[in-house]
MARGU-166623 format. One record per residue (C-alpha): residue in three letters; x, y, z. Coordinates in nm, 4 decimals, decimal comma, always signed. Example, Ala and Ser with C-alpha at 12.3 -4.5 7.8 and 13.67 -1.06 7.14 Angstrom:
MARGU-166623
   resn         xx         yy         zz
    ALA    +1,2300    -0,4500    +0,7800
    SER    +1,3670    -0,1060    +0,7140
end
This chain:
MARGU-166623
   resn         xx         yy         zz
    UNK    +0,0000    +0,0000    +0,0000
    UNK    +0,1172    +0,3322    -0,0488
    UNK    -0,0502    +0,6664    -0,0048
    UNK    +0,0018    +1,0575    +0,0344
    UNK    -0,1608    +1,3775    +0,1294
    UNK    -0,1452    +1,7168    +0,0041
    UNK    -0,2383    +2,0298    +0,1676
    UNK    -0,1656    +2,2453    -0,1219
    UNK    -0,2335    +2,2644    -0,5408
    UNK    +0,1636    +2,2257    -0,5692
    UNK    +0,1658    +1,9628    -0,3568
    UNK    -0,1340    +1,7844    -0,5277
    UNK    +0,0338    +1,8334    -0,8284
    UNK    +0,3823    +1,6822    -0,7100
    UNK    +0,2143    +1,3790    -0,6535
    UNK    -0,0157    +1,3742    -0,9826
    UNK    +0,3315    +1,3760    -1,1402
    UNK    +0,4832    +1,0992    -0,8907
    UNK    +0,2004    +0,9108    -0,9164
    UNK    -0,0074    +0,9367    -1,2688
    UNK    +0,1328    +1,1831    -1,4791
    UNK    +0,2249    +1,5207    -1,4907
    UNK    -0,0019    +1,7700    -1,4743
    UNK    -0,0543    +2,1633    -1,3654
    UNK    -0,3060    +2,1430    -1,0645
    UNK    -0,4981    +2,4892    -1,0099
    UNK    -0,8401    +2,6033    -0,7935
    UNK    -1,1686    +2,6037    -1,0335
    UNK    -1,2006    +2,8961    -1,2340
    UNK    -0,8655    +3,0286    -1,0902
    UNK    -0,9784    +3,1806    -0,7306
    UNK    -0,7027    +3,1144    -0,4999
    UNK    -0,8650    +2,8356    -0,2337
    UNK    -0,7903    +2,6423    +0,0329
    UNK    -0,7174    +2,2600    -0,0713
    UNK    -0,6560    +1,8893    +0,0532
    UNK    -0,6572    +1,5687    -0,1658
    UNK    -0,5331    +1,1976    -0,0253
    UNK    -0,4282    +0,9007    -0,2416
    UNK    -0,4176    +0,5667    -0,0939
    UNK    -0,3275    +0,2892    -0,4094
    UNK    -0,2464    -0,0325    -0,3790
    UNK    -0,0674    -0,2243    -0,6486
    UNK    -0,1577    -0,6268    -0,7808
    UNK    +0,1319    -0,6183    -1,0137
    UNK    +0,2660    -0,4739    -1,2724
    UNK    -0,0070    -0,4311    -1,5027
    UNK    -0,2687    -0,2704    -1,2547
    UNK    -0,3086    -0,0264    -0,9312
    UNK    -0,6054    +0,0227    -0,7591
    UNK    -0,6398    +0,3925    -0,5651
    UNK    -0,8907    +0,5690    -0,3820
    UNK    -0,8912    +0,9306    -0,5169
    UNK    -0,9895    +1,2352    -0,2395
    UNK    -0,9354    +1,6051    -0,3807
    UNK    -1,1182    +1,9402    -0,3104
    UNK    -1,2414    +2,1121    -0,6204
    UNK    -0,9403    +2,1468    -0,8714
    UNK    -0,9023    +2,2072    -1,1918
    UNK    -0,5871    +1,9743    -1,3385
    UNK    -0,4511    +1,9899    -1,7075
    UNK    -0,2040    +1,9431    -1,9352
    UNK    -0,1005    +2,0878    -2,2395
    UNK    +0,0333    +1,8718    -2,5477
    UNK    +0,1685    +1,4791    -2,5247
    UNK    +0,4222    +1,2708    -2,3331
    UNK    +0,5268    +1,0267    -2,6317
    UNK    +0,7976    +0,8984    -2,3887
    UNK    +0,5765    +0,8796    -2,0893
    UNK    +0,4265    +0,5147    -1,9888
    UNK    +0,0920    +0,4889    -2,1669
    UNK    -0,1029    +0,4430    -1,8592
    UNK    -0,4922    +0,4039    -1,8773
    UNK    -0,7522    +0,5473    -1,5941
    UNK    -1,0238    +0,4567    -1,5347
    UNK    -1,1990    +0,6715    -1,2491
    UNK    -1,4840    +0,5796    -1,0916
    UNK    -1,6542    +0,7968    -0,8561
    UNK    -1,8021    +0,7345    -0,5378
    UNK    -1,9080    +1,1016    -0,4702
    UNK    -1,8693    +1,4312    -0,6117
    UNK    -1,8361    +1,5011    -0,9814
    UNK    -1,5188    +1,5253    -1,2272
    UNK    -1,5201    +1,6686    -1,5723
    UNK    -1,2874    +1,4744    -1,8053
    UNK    -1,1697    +1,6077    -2,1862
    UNK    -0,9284    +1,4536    -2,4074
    UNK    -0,9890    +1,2903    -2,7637
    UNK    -1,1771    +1,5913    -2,8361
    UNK    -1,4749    +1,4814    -2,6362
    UNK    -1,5853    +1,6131    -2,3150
    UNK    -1,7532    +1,3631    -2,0449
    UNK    -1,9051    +1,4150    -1,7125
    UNK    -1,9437    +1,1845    -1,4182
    UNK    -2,1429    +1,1542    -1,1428
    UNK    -2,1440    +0,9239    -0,8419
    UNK    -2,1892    +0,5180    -0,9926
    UNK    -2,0493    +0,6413    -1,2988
    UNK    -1,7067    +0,6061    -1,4631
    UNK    -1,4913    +0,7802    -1,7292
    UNK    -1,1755    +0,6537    -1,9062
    UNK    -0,8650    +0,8592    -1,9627
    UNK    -0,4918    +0,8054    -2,0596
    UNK    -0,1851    +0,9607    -1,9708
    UNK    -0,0115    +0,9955    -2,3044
    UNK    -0,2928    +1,2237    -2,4736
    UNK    -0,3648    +1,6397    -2,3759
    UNK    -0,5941    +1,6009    -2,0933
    UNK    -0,8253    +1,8370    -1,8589
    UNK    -0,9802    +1,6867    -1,5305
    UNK    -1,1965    +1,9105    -1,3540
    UNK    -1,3009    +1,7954    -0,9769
    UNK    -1,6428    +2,0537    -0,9449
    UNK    -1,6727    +1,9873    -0,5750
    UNK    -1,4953    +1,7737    -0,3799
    UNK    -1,4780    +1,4655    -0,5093
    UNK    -1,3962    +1,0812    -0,4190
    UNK    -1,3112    +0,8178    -0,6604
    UNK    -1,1731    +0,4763    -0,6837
    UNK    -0,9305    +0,4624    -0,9879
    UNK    -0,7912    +0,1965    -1,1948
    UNK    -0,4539    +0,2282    -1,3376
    UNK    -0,3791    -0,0150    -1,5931
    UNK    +0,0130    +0,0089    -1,7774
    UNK    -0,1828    -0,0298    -2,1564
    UNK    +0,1348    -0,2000    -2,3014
    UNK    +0,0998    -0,5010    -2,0485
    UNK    -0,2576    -0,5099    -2,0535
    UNK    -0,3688    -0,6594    -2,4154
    UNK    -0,6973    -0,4776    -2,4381
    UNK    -0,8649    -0,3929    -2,7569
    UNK    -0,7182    -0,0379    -2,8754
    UNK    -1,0493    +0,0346    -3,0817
    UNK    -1,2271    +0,0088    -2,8025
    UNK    -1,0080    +0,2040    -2,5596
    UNK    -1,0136    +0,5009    -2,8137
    UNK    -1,3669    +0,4830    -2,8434
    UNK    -1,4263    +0,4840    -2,4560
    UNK    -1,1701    +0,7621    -2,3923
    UNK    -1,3901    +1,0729    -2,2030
    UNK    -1,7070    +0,9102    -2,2329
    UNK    -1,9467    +0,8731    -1,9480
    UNK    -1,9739    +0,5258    -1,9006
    UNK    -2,3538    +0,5114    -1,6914
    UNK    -2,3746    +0,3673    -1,3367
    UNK    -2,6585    +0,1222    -1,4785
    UNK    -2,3944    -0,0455    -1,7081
    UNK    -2,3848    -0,4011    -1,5579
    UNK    -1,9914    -0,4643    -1,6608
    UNK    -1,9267    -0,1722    -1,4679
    UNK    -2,1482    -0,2461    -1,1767
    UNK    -1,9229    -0,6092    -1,1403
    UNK    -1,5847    -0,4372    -1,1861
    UNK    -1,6756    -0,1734    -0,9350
    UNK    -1,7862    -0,4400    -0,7256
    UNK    -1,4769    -0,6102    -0,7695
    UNK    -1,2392    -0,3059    -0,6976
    UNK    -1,4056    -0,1808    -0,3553
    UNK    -1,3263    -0,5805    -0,2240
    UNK    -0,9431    -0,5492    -0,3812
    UNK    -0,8982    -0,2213    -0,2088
    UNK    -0,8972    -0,3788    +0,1198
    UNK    -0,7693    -0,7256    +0,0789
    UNK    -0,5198    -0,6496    -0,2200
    UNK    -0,2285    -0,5764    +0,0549
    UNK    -0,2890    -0,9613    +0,2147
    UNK    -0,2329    -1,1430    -0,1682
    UNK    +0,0587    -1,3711    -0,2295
    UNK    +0,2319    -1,3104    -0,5632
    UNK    +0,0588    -1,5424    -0,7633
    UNK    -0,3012    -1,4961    -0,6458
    UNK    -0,2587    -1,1101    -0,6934
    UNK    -0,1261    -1,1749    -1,0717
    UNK    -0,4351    -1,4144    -1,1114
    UNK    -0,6694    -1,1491    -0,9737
    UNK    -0,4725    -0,8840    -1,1697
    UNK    -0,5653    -1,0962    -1,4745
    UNK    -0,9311    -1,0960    -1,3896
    UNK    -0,9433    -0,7578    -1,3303
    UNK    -0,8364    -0,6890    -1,7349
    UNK    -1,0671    -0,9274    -1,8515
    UNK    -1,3495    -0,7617    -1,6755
    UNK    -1,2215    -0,4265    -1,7851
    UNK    -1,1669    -0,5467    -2,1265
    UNK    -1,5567    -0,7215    -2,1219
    UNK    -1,6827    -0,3573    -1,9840
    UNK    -1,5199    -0,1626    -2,3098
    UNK    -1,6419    -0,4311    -2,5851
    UNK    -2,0129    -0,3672    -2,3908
    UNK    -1,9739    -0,0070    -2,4956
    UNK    -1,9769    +0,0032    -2,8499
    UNK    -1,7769    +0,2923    -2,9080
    UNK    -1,9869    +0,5753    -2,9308
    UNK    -2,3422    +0,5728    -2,7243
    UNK    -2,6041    +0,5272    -2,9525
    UNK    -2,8535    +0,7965    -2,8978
    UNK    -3,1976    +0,7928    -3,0428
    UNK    -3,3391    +0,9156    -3,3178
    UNK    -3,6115    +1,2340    -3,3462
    UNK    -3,6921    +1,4548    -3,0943
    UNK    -3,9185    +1,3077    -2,9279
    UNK    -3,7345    +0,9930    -2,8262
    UNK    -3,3831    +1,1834    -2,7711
    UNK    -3,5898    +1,4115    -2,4962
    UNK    -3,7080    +1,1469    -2,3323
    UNK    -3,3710    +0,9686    -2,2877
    UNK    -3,2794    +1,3333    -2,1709
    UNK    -3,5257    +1,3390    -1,9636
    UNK    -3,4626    +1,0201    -1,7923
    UNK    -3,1199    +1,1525    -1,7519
    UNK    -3,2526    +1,4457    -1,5329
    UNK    -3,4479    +1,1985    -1,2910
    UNK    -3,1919    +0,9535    -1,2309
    UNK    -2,9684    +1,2808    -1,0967
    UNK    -3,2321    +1,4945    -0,9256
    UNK    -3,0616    +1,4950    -0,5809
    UNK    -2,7191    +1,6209    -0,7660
    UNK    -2,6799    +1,9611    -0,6719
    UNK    -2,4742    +2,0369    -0,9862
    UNK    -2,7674    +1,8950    -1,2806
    UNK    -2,7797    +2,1785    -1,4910
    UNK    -2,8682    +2,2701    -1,8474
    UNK    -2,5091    +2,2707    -1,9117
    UNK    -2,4604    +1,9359    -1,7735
    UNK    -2,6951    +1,7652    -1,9399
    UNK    -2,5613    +1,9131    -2,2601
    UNK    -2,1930    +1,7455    -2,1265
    UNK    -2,3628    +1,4297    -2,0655
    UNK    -2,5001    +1,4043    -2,4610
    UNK    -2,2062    +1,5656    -2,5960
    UNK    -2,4305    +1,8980    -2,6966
    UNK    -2,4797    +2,2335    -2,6516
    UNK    -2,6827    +2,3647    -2,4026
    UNK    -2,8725    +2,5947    -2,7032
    UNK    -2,9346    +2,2422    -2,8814
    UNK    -3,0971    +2,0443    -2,5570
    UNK    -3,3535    +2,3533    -2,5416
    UNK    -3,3881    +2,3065    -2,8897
    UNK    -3,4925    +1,9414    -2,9062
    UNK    -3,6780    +1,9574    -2,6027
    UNK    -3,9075    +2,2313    -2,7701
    UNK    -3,9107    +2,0169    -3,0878
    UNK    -4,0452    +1,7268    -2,8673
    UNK    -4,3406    +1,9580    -2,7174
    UNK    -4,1821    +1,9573    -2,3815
    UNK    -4,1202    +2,2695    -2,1293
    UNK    -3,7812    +2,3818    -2,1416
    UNK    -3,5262    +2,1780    -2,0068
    UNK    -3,4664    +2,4086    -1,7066
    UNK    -3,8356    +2,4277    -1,6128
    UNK    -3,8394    +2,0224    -1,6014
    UNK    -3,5962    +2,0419    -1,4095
    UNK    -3,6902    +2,2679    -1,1546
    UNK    -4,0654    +2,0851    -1,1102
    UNK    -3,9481    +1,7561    -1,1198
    UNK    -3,7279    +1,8769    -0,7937
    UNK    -4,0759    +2,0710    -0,6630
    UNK    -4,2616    +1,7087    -0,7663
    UNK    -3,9928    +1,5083    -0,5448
    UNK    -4,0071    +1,7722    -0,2657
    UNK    -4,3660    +1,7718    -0,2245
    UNK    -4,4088    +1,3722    -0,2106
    UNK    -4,1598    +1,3857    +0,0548
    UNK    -4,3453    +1,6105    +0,2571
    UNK    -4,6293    +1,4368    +0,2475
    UNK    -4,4930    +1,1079    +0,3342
    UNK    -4,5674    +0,9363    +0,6286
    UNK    -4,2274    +0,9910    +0,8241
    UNK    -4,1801    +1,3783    +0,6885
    UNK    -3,8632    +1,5087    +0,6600
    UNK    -3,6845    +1,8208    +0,7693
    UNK    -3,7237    +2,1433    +0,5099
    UNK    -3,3301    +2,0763    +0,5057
    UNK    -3,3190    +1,7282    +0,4209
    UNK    -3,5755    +1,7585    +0,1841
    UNK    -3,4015    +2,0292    -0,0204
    UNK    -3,0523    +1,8270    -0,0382
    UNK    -3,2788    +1,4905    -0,1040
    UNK    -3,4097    +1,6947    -0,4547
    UNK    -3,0639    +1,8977    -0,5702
    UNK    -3,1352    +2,1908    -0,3913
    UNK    -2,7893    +2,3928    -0,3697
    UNK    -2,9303    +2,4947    -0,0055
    UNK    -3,2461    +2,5214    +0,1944
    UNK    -3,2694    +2,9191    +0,0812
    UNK    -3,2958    +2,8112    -0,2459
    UNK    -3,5264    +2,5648    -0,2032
    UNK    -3,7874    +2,7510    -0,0332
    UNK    -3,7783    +3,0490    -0,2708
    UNK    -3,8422    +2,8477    -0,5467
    UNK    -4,1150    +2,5961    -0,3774
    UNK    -4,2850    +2,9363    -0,2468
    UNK    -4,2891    +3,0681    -0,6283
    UNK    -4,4530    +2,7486    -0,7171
    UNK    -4,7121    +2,6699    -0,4668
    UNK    -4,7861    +3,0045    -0,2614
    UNK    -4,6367    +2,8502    +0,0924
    UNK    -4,3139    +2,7554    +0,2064
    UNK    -4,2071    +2,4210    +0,2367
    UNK    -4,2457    +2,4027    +0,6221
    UNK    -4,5917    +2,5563    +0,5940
    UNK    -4,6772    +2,2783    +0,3008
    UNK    -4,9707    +2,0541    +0,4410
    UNK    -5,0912    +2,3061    +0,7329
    UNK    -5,4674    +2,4128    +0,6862
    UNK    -5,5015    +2,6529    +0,3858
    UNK    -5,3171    +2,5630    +0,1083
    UNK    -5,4332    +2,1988    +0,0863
    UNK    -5,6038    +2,3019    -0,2192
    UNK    -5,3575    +2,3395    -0,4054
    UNK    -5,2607    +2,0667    -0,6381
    UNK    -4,8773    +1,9938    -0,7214
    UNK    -4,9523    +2,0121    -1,0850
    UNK    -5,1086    +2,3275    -1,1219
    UNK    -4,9017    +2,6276    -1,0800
    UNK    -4,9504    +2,8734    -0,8732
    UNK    -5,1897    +3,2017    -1,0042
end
């Protein structure tokens, strides 16, 4: 096992180039800020580490390629948080469950929005044998939590991560092994490219189905659903008005109002608090500004005698 800590951007960035490869670490957007990350990585052999990933919001890049670095493949996995990976001239976003693949030889930009945990997989790609098609094709491509290959591997990596350190030799080579054939079965599942549907209609609806499954991230956006597609943020308004729908923003906002309000009328009601980080609310100011423009009452006031007539779907006069 091996692991470090950094207190500092130049620190985190000594060990990015230690570690994984080099790269210029800076705060997001470029506002001086406080920072921490941790690495703690364990190695099989020499084909594979496995490392869990903390870091405060970040912004890491670099500039041009290493031809005489190690080509090293990464592939992150988060556990919380959110990074933003572009290379391959592609630009992927993921979320907690989800995982994106990068490699160190190719220009790179990882951005860590807030702070972020992740369990990484660093594979040597020389040693490895795995299909270079489908590597390029993965490269900065959010792979979704709901992938089953992924959902094994992952599996697989959290039990490694704590009894890697106890393996003989041989029975870490062996697991090594089955580690790059699961990674290797998780790339030929992708298919390159995701295959998005055709027409309007169809393509908001997978967009759509997008926004629920991240409704309690507090970082969903317009913009991030444009990431997730590989879109503008001009063309998801556009094919959700094609489609007949409201605006992307205004789905998303009521689908949050939709979740809020069937929590607060469940049987074991939360706090206003709770209830706003439960549906992506930034905080609980937020939350009851825009559930008091919707339905006339504030969220703790939701349910008292009054405004009982008033009916989630119907907005408010």
């Amino acid at each position: 096992m091996y692991s470090a800590t950094a207190s500092s951007f130049d620190e985190w960035s000594a060990i990015a180039e230690t570690g994984f490869v080099p790269l210029r670490v800076q705060p997001p957007g470029g506002r001086p800020a406080a920072f921490r990350g941790e690495l703690v990585g364990r190695g099989l052999d020499a084909r594979l580490d496995v490392s869990r990933i903390t870091a405060d919001p970040c912004r890491m890049t670099r500039s041009g390629s290493l031809d005489d670095a190690p080509d090293t493949l990464f592939l992150s996995i988060q556990a919380g948080g959110s990074v933003r990976v572009s290379q391959a001239g592609r630009v992927a976003r993921a979320v907690a469950g989800e995982a994106v693949l990068y490699r160190s030889r190719d220009r790179l930009s990882l951005v860590c929005e807030r702070p972020t945990t992740c369990l990484t997989l660093q594979v040597t790609a020389e040693r490895a044998e795995l299909d270079g098609a489908a590597v390029a094709a993965a490269l900065a491509r959010t792979i979704p939590a709901s992938t089953p290959a992924l959902r094994v591997l992952a599996a697989t990596l959290a039990t490694l991560e704590q009894t890697a350190d106890g393996l003989d030799p041989v029975p870490a080579a062996r697991m090594s092994s089955a580690v790059l054939q699961m990674l290797d079965a998780l790339l030929g599942s992708l298919d390159g490219a995701e295959t998005l549907p055709t027409g309007p209609v169809a393509l908001a609806a997978t967009m759509q189905r997008f926004v629920l499954d991240h409704l309690t991230d507090p970082g969903l956006s317009v913009d991030a659903v444009a990431r997730r597609f590989g879109v503008s943020g001009r063309y998801v308004t556009r094919v959700f008005a094609d489609a007949g729908r409201p605006p992307p923003a205004t789905f998303l906002r009521e689908e949050r109002l939709r979740r809020a309000v069937r929590l607060l009328d469940g049987e074991h009601r939360p706090t206003v608090a709770a209830v706003a980080a439960r549906c992506g609310f930034a905080d609980t100011t937020t939350f009851t500004r825009a559930f008091r423009r919707r339905f006339g009452v504030t969220p703790g006031a939701w349910g008292r005698p009054g405004p009982s007539d008033r009916q989630v779907g119907s907005p408010r006069p």
